[in-house]
C-alpha positions as CSV (number, residue, x, y, z in Angstrom):
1,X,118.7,97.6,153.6
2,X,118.6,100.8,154.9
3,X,117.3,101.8,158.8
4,X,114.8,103.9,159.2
5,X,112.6,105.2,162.5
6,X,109.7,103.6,161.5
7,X,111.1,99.9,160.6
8,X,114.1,99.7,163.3
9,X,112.6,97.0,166.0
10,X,115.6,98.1,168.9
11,X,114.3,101.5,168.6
12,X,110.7,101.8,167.3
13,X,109.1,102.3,170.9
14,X,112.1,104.1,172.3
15,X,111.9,106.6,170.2
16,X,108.1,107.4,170.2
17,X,108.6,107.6,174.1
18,X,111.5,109.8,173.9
19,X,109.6,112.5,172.0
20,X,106.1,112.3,173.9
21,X,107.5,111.8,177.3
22,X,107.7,114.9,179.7
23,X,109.9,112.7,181.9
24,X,112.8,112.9,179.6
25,X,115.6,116.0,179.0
26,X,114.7,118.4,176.2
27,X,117.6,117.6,174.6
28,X,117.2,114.0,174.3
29,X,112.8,114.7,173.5
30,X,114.4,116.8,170.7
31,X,116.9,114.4,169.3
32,X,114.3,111.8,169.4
33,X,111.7,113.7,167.6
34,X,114.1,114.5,165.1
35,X,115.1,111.1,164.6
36,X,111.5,110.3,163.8
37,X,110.9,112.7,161.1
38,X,114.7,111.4,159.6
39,X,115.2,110.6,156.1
40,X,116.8,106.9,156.1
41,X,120.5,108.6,155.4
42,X,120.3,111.1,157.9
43,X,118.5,108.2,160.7
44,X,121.7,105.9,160.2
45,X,123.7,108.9,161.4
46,X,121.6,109.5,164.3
47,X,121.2,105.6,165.1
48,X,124.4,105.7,166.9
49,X,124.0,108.9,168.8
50,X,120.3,107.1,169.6
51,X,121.5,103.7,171.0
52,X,123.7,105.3,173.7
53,X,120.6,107.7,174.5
54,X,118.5,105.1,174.7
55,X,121.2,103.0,177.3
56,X,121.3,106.5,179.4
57,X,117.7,107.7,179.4
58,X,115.9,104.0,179.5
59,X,112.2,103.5,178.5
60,X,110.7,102.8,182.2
61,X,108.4,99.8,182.7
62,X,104.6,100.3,181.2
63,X,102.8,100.8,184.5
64,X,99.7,100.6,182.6
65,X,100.0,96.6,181.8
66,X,100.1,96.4,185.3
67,X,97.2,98.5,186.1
68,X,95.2,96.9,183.3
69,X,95.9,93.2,184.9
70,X,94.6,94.6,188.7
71,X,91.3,96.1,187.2
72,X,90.8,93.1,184.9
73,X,90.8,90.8,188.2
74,X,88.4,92.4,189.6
75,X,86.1,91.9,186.7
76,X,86.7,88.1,187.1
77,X,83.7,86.4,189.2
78,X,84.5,84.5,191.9
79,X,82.3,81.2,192.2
């Protein structure tokens, strides 16, 4: 089976926050968006080239699951 962007699980998320994100290098947002649009052939090229990005310029945490769990307590009544 071939890799692709859209069906490799180690990279999936990586790569969709590597090419939206302001917070990383153009070079890397560029390579990522690239990677996404990838035929399969041309993605297992890249994969290696994408796996020691993605080990240099890691994902951060989500701050939003965190934020979600704060407001979501408040919502809970207290009795």
């Amino acid at each position: 089976m071939m890799a692709s962007p859209h069906t490799d699980p180690e990279l999936i998320q990586w790569l969709r926050w590597a090419s939206e994100s302001g917070s990383t290098p153009m070079f890397v947002r560029t390579v990522a968006e690239a990677a996404r649009m990838a035929c399969s052939p041309d993605y297992v090229l890249l994969r290696p080239v994408l796996i020691e990005l993605k080990r240099r310029y890691p994902e951060p945490p989500s701050r939003i699951a965190g934020g979600f769990r704060v407001q979501a307590r408040r919502w809970v009544r207290r009795t």
